[in-house]
C-alpha positions in Angstrom: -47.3 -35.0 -5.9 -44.8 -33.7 -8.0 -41.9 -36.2 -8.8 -38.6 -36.6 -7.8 -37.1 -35.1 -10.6 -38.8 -31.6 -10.7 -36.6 -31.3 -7.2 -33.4 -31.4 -8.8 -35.0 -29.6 -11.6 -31.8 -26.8 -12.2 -33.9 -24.0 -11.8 -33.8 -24.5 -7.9 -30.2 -24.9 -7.7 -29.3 -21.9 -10.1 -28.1 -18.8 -8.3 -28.6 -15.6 -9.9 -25.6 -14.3 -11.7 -24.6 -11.5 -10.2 -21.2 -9.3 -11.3 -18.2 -9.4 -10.6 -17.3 -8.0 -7.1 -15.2 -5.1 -8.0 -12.8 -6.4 -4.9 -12.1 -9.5 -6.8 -11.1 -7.3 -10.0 -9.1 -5.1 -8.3 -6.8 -8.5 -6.5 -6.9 -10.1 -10.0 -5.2 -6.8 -11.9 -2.9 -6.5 -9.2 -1.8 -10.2 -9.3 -1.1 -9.8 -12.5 1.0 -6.7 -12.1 3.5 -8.9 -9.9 3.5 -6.0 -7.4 5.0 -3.2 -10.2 3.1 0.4 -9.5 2.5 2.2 -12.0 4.6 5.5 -12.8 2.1 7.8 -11.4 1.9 6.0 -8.0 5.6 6.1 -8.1 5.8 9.6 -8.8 3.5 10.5 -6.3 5.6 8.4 -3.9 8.6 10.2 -4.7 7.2 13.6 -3.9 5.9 12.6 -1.0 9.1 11.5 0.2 11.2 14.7 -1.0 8.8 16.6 0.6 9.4 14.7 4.2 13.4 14.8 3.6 13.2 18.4 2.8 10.9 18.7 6.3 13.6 16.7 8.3 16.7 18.5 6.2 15.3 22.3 7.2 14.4 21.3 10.9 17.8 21.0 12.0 20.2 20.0 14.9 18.3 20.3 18.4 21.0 22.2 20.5 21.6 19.3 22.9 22.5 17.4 19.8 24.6 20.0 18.8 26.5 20.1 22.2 27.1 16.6 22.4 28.7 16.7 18.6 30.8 19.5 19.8 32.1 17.3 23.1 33.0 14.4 20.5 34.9 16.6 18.6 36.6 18.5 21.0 37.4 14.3 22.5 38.7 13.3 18.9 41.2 16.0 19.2 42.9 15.5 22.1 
């Protein structure tokens, strides 16, 4: 029988190294950002939401909106 020792012997508990999970390198670089994007996320952000506001700008009143400004304004001046 083999003794005791050859148990315990390090080459049974060693796991293989494996790499870094890229996960784990991705949450490291952003913890060390302090939640700052970069200036091309922020960019991008930015012409997203121009675009959206420009979408919202051009679509206009709905006509029962517009009717129900008109009524208000026609109260106001009385």
């Amino acid at each position: 029988m083999g003794s005791i020792g050859h148990w315990g012997n390090d080459e049974m508990n060693e796991r293989p190294k494996q790499p870094p999970d890229n996960n784990t390198m991705k949450a490291d670089k952003i913890k060390q950002k302090k939640g700052r994007l970069g200036a091309e996320i922020q960019h991008k952000i930015g012409q997203q939401l121009r675009a959206m506001y420009t979408d919202v700008v051009n679509e206009g009143v709905p006509d029962r909106f517009a009717e129900l400004l008109q009524r208000l304004d026609k109260q106001d001046q009385k």
